[in-house]
N, C-alpha and C positions, 0 to 999 in steps of 0.2 A: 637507509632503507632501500632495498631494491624491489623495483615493482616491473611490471610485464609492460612495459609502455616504450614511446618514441622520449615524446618530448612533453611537460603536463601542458603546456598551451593548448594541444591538438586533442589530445586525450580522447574525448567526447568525440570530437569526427569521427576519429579513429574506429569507436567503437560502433559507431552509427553502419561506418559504410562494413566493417565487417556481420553486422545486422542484415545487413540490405542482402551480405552475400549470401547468407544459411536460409533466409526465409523469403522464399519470392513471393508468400502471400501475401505479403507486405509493400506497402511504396515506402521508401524510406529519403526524405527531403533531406539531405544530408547540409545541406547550404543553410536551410532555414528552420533546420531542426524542426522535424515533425514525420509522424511515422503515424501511417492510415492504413487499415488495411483495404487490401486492392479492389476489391469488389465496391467500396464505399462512392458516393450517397448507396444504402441500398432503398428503393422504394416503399413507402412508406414505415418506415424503422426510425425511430428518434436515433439521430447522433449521441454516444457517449462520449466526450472527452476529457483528458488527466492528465496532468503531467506533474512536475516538479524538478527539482534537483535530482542530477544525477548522482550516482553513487548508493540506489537504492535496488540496483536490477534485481532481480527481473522487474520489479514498479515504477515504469511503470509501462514501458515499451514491451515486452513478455507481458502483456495482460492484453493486448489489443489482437483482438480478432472476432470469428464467429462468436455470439453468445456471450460474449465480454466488451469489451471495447471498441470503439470505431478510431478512438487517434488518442496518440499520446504527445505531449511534447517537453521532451526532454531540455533541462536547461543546465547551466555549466556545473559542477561538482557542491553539490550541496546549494546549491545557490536557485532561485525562482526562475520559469522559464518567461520571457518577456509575454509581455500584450498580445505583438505582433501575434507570435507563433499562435497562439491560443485562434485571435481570429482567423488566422490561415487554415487552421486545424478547423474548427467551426465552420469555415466555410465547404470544404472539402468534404465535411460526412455531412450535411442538411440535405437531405431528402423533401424539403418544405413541411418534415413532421416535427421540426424544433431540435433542437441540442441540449441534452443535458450535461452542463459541468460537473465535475466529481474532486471538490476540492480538497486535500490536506489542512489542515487545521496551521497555518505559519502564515505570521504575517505578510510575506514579499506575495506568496500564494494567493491569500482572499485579495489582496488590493491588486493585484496583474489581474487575475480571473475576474473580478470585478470592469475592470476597464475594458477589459477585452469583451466582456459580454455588450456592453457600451457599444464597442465596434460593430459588434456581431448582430445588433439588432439596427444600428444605424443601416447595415447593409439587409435589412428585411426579416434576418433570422430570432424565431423565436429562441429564450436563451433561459433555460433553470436554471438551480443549480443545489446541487447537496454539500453540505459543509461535514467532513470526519473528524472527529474531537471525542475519542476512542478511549485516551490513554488515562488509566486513574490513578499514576505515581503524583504525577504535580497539575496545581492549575494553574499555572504563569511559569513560562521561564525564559532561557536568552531570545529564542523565535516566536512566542504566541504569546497571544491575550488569552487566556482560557486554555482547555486542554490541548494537548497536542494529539494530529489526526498520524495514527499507525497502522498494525494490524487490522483493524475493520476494515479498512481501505478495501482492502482485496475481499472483501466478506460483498459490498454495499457494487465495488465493479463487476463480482461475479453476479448477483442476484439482479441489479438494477438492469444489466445486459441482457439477462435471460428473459426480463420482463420485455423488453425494447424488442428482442428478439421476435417474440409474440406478438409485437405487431399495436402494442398499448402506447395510449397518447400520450404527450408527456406529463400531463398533467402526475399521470398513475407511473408511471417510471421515478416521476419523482418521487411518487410520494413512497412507493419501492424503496426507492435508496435514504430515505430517511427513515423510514422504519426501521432497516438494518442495522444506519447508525447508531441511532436511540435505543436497539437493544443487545450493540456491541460494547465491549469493554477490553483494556488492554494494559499489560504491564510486563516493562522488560527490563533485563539485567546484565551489564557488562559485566568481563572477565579480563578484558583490553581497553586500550583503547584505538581508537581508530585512523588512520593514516591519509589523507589528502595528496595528491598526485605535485599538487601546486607547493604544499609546506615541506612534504618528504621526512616526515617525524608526525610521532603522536601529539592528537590535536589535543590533549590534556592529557594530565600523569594521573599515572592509577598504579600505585606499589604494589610490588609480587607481593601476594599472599593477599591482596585483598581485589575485593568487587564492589561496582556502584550496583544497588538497588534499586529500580526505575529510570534508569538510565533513558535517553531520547534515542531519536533515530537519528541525531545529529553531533554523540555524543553528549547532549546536554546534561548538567546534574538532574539525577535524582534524588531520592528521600533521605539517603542513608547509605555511608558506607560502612561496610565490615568484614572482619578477618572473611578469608575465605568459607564457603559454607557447601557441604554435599550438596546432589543434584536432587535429593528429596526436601533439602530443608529449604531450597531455593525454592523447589515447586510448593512446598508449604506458603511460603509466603507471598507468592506472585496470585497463587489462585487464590487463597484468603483475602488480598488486599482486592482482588476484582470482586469477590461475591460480595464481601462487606459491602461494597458500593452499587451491586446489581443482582438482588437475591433471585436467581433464577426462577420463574414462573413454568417456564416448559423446555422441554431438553434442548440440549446447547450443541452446535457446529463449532469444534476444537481445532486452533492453531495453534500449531509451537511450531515458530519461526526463529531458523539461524541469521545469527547479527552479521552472516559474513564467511568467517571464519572457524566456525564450530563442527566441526564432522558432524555427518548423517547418524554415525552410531552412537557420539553424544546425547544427539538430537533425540535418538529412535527412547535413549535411555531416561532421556529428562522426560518426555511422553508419558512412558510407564509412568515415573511418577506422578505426573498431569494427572493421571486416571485414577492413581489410586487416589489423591486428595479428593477428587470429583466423587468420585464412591463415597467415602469416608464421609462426604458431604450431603450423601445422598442426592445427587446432581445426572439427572441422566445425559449420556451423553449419543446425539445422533449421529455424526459424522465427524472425523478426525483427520485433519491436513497435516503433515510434518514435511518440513523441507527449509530453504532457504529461498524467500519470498518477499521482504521485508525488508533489507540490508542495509548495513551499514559501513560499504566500502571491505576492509580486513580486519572491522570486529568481532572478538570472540565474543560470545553471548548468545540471549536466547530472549526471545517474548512468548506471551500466553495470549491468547485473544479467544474469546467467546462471545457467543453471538445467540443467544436467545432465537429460534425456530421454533411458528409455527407450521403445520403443513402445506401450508402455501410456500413458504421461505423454504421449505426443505425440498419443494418439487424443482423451485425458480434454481437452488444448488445445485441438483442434482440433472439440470436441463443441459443438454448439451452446447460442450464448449470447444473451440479449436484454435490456441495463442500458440506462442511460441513457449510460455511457459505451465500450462495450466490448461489440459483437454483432458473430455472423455466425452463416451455418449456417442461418438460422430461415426 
């Protein structure tokens, strides 16, 4: 497999300090992994912090900036990012208005984030935290006790930051980013599988002519596999298997998220169908994100994530943002 890299030990530097070079809004701790952006503590503003395994870019270092995030920290290729980084990171964006964590749903994830918040109050800072557990293909698999935290991710950093942004305590930041979660859902589907920098071959077989059905963000299994299927009959099933489990109350903020490797015109096409199942459904829909956002290293694929909006949640969306992956408004 040939990939764009030095050597995979470094990988992650690598990529860090080429970070550091496109966006000076950024500080970019290239040693200690963690990436704040520059203006951070800002005065009276809760810290937002995130990280995980890397191999998800833009998620979660392209989410940190104005109106988003105050620090990510990135950990080795699919893998949790330690304690340390977490409290380093915590301490860096506390403004003395408290830290909100913004967890993924994987085991290495709650229990680092846990400990670190440990650290994080040891050293005086108050410390939330929102747990994302999005995804409604499985409820247990190789990485979680419970669902596994995906697309909403980026639904609960963009809203809870917009809220943080505004100047609210944490108590209501928190409680922000938990509402999001609770009215996000999420389901995605390989076409590949995915390649790790460290193994240099797919991290599971997936035979030409077919696709896994709920697929993880870490290639984990999903539901079901099956011969190959059009991009309507996919969107059939992914938005079906979300509403069964979260019958929409009020119109939805729409993701369709490349795994990676799927062109924008894929993308742009799987959308279409996105919308006609949502019609069909009679599902209004508010606002529609399509991009690669979500990733899974050089997987082909696609997720769906919807997020139940009411007008509060759709002002806190639609409030301006300025990352390296995800602005407007500014």
């Amino acid at each position: 497999m040939r990939m764009l890299i030095n050597v995979p030990e470094i990988v992650v530097a690598d990529a860090l300090r080429g970070m550091a070079a496109a966006y000076p809004d950024l500080t970019v701790d290239v040693e200690n992994r963690v990436i704040v952006r520059r203006d951070a503590p800002v005065a009276g503003q809760v810290g937002l912090v995130s990280g995980g395994g890397s191999g998800h870019e833009p998620l979660h270092g392209g989410f940190v900036g104005h109106g988003m995030l105050s620090a990510a920290c990135p950990g080795e290729v699919f893998t949790s990012p330690v304690p340390d980084q977490m409290a380093r990171a915590a301490a860096a964006v506390d403004s003395g208005a408290g830290v909100l964590f913004i967890v993924k749903n994987y085991t290495g994830d709650v229990l680092n984030f846990d400990m670190a918040a440990e650290l994080a109050e040891d050293e005086g800072i108050q410390v939330a935290k929102v747990l994302v557990n999005d995804d409604v293909a499985v409820t247990d698999s190789l990485y979680t006790a419970g669902r596994r935290g995906t697309g909403a991710t980026l639904f609960v950093e963009k809203i809870a930051g917009a809220a943080a942004a505004e100047g609210r305590p944490l108590e209501q930041v928190e409680a922000v980013g938990r509402q999001v979660n609770e009215n996000s859902r999420s389901f995605g589907v390989a076409l590949s599988a995915c390649t790790t920098p460290a193994k240099g071959s797919p991290t599971f077989d997936l035979p030409d002519g077919e696709l896994e059905l709920g697929i993880g963000i870490h290639g984990e299994p999903g539901r079901e596999r099956r011969p190959m299927m059009t991009s309507g009959e996919i969107a059939d099933f992914a938005v079906n298997a979300i509403l069964e489990d979260m019958p929409p109350r009020s119109p939805v903020l729409v993701l369709v998220n490349g795994m990676g490797a799927t062109p924008l015109l894929e993308l742009f096409g799987f959308n279409a169908e996105v919308q006609r199942v949502l019609r069909e459904r009679g599902v209004a829909v508010a606002r529609t994100l399509v991009g690669n956002y979500v990733t899974s290293l050089d997987m082909a694929g696609a997720s769906v994530t919807l997020c139940q909006a009411d007008e509060e949640l759709l002002r806190l969306w639609d409030a301006p943002v300025r990352t390296p992956a995800l602005r407007w408004g500014m």
